[in-house]
N, C-alpha and C positions, 0 to 999 in steps of 0.2 A: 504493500500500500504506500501511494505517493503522499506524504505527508504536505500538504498546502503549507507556504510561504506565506511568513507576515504579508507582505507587500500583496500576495493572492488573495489574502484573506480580506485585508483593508477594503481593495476594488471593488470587494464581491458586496461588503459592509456596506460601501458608499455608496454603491447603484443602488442596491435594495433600500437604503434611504431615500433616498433621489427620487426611485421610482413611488415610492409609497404614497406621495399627495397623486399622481394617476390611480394607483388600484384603489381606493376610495372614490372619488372622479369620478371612474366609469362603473363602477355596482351599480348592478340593475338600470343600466342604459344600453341604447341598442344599436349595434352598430352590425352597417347592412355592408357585407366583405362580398368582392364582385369579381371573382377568374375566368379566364376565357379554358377552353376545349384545351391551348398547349399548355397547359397549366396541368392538365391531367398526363402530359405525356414526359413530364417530366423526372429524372429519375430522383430528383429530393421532393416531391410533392406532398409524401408524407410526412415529412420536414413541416408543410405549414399545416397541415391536419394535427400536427402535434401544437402546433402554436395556435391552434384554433383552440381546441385542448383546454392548453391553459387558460387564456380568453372566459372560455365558459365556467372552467373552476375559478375564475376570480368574480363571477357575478354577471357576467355582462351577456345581454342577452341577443343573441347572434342571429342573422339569417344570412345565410351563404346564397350568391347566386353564381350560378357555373354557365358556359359556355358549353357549346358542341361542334364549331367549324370546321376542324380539323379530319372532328370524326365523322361528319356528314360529306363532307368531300373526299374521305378516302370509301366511302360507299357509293358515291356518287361513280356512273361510269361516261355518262357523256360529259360536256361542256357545260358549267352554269350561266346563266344570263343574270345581270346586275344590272338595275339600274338607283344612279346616283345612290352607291356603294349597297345596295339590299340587294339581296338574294330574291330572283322569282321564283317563288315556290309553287311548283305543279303537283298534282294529285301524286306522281310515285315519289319525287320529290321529297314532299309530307313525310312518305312513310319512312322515307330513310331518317328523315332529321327525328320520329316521333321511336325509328329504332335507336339511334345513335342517344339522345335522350335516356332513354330506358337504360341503355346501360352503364352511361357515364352516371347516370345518379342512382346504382346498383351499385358502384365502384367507391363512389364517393360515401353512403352511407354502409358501408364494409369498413372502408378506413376508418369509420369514426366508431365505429363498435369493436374495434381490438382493446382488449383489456389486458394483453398477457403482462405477468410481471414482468419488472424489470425492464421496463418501458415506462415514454412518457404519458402511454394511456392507462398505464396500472392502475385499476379502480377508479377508471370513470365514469364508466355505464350509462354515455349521453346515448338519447334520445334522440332520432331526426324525425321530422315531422317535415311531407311533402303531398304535394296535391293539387285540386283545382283552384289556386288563392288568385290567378289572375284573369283576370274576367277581358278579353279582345274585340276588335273588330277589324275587319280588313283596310288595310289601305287603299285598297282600289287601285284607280288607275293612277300609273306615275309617267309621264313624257311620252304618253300614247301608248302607255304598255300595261298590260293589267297583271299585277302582282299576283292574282291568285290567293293562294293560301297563305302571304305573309303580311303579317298586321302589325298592329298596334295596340299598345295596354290603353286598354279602356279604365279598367278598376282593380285597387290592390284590396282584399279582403282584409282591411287592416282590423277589424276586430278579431278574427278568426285567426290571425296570427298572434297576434297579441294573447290572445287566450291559448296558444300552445306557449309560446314564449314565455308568457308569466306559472303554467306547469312546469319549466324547466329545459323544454326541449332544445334543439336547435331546430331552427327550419331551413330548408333547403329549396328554393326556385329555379324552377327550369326555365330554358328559352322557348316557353310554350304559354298559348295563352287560348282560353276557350269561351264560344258564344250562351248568350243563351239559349239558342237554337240547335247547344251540340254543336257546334263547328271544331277544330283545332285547327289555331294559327302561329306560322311562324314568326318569334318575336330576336329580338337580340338584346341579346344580355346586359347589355350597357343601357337599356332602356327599362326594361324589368327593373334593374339596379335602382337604376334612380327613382322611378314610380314610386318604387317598396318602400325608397326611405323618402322619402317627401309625403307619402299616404300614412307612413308607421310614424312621423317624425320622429326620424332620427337620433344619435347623436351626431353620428359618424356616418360618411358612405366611402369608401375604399377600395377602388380597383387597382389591383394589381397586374402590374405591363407584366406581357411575354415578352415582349420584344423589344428592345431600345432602354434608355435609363429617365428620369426627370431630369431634363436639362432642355435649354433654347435652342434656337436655332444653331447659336454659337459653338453648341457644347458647353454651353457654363450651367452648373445643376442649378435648379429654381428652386428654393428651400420653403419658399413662403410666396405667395399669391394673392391679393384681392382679387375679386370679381372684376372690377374695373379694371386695371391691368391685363387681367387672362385676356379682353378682348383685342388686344394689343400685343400680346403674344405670339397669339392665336393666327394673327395674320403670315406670321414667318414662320412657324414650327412646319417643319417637313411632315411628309405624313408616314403615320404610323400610331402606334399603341397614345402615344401624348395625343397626338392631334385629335383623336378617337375617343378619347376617354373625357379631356378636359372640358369641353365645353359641356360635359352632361354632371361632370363638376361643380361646375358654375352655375347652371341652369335648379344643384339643388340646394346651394346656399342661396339662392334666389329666391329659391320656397321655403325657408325656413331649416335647412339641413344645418344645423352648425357649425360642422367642417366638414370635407372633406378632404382624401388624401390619393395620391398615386404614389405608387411605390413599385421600384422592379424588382422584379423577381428571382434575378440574378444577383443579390445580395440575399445573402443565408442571413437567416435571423430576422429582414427587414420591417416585416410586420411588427415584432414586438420594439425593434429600435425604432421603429418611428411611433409609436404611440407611447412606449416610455422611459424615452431620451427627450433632452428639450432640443439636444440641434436635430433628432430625428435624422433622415435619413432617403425622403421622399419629397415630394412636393405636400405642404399644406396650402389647403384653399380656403378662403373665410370670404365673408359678404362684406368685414371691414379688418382693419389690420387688425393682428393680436396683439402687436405692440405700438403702447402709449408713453410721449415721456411727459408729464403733466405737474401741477401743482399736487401736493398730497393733502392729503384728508385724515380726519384722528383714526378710519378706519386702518391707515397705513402705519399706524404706531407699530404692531405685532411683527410685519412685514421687514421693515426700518428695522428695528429691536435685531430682530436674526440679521441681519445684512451685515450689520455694525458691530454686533459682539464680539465674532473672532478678530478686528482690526483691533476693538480695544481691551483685548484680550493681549494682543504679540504689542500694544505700546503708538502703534498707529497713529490712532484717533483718541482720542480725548473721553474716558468714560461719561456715557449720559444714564440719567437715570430714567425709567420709563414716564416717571412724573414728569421730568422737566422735558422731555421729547414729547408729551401729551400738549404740555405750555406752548413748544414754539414748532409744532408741525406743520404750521401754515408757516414756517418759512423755510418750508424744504418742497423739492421736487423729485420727483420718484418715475423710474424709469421702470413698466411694468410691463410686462411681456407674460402672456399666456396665463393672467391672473397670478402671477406670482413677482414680488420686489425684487428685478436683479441691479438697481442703482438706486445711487441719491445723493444729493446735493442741498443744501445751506446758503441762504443769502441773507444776512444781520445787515438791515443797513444802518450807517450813523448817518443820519438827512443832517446833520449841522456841519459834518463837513465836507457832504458829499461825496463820503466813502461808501465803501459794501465790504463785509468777509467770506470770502466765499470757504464753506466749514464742512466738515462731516464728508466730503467727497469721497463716495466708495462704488467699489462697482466687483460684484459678485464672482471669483475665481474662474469659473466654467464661463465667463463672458467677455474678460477681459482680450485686449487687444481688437477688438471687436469695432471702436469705433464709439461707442457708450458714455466713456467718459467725457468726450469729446463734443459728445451732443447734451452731457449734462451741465459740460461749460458754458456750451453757448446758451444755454436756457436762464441761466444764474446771468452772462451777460448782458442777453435780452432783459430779463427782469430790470436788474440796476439800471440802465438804459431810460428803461421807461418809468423807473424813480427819480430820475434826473440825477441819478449820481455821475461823478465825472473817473473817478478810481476805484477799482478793486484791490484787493489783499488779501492774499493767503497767508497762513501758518500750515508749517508743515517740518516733520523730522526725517522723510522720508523718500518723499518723491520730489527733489528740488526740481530735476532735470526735465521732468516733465510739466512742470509748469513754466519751466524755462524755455522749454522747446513751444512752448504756447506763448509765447511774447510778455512772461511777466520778467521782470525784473530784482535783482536783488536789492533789497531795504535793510531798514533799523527795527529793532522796536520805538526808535525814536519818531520815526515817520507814521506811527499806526495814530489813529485818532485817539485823543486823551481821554473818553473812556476805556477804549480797548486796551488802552499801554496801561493802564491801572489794573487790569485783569494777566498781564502777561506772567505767565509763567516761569520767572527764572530758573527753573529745576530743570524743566523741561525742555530749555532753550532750543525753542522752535524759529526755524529760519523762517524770514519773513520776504514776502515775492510782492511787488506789485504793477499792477496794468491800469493803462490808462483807459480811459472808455469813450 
């Protein structure tokens, strides 16, 4: 037996802390996870059936929807006809996608009912629940061509999943959707997807690319997205799995999804690192940003309090105590991202003689170098600015250089304004910077 390394042990310590405000989070929320047909033909597939796994033993209440293209065109023997990217589905057509169906989601609830020990399914004994939950109708004719058998989700039985879901189950959706006249139509998954979670409202809606990674037109990965933005994107993204998946992204934080995510598939692990890492690992999509950097509020005392304790822990910052951070939290700003404080900043001004101190500057380990501080400067300069102060001034034992490399200048305590030089610290002889405004 390999005995674990301090150093192994710490990592394993920190993430499971890290991660723990997500497994609260998401208990008993429901997030609709969306793979295409090459997702089945993959050889780690059971890799995310395992991460689904856990997903479900931490509360969260799941519905998977699958794909079949792969598997209906390796049944297919002639040539398909597409128009503006859909498949015309003809009566034999049908059967092959309603066989290929049948047996991907034989395959898929197989995976999810291995128990054997010594696995990541050892005594889990989830439930899938599958059926007629989508209610279709044909698309008819498209550019003079009549689709046939392939439609569109007319209705997602969101009570009826709901009510497997609150049993425990997982549900599982096909790319199949039926009339009430008995029809069966063929749908695509990336629309089933979205339907489910805009009719179930959501937390989360999450497809996962076969093919290609989250990145731009560039190759630069897109970490984070508004709505507004994707459309702008959207224009230069080549095509593929992004160009495919994103706008139906968009279209369900538009209906009230509250995020959505793409993630490729080609990263082991990536489903659980993008929902619980904060830099994630995929694209997130929101209807506004998730980060704010803003004036704080007394509710940011708690937030504040953890940011600042390990600086005034190692000598950094100047101990506060949570009374006197309740006293003067309106004069700090707080850099808040995904509901949680990774910055903040202090603006004290003295208006008699047109100074400011700019205090308390910290910005959270896992953030730094990021840019952060940088935008919490400028927020503290904005501020004074619009005080009509004319100087800034730090204290600081620690980061000279970097306020150096930011245009302040070396001072006294003699230059500090005559209250503040009555507070100064000789123990602690903090160097003193200042910038003009």
């Amino acid at each position: 037996m390999i005995k674990p390394t301090q150093e192994t042990e710490t990592s394993f310590v920190d993430w499971f802390r890290s991660a723990a405000p997500y497994i609260h989070a998401f208990r008993g929320k429901t997030f609709v996870i969306a793979f295409g047909g090459d997702a089945m033909l993959r050889p780690d597939f059971v890799d995310l059936i395992h991460d689904v796994n856990l997903l479900n033993a931490l509360g969260v209440r799941l519905v998977l929807v699958h794909g079949v293209r792969p598997q209906v065109e390796e049944r297919l023997t002639g040539e398909a006809q597409y128009v503006q990217g859909r498949r015309v589905t003809d009566a034999e057509t049908l059967e092959h996608v309603k066989d290929a169906v049948g047996s991907v989601r034989v395959d898929i609830e197989s995976l999810l009912s291995i128990g054997l020990p010594n696995t990541p399914m050892a005594g889990a004994e989830i439930r899938v629940a599958s059926g007629n939950f989508v209610t279709a109708k044909p698309l008819g004719v498209v550019e003079g061509v009549d689709l046939l058998f392939t439609g569109e989700v007319r209705k997602v039985a969101a009570d009826a999943i709901n009510a497997r879901l609150a049993a425990g189950d997982i549900v599982l959706l096909s790319p199949l959707g039926y009339s009430p006249t008995g029809e069966v139509f063929n749908l695509t998954l990336e629309e089933v997807a979205t339907a489910a979670a805009i009719q179930l409202k959501a937390e989360k809606l999450i497809f996962l690319l076969d093919h290609g990674d989250t990145v731009d037109a560039q190759g630069e990965r897109i970490s984070q997205i508004t709505v507004a933005e994707a459309a702008k994107v959207l224009k230069k993204l080549p095509d593929g799995d992004m160009k495919l998946y994103l706008p139906h992204a968009v279209e369900a934080c538009r209906s009230g999804v509250r995020r959505a995510h793409l993630v490729s598939a080609d990263v082991d692990g990536a489903l659980l690192m993008e929902l619980f890492t904060h830099e994630g690992v995929g694209t997130l999509v929101t209807a506004r940003p998730v980060e704010t950097l803003r004036p704080a509020t007394i509710a940011d005392v708690g937030g504040v309090l953890q940011l600042i304790e390990p600086l005034e822990q190692a000598g950094v910052l100047v101990r506060r105590s949570r009374e006197l951070l309740e006293q003067e939290i309106e004069q700090f700003f707080v850099d808040e991202l995904d509901g949680r404080i990774v910055g903040c900043a202090a603006l004290y001004p003295f208006a008699g003689e047109r100074a400011g101190e700019m205090a308390c500057l910290a910005v959270h380990p896992d953030f730094r170098d990021s840019g952060r501080g940088e935008a919490l400067l400028k927020a503290v300069e904005e501020a004074a600015r619009a005080a009509k102060l004319k100087r800034l001034f730090v204290l600081t034992t620690r980061t000279a250089h970097w306020f150096i490399e930011r245009g302040f200048s070396p001072a006294t305590p003699d230059d500090l304004p005559a209250a503040r030089k009555e507070l100064y610290n000789w123990q602690r002889r903090s160097k003193v910077f200042m910038k003009g405004l």
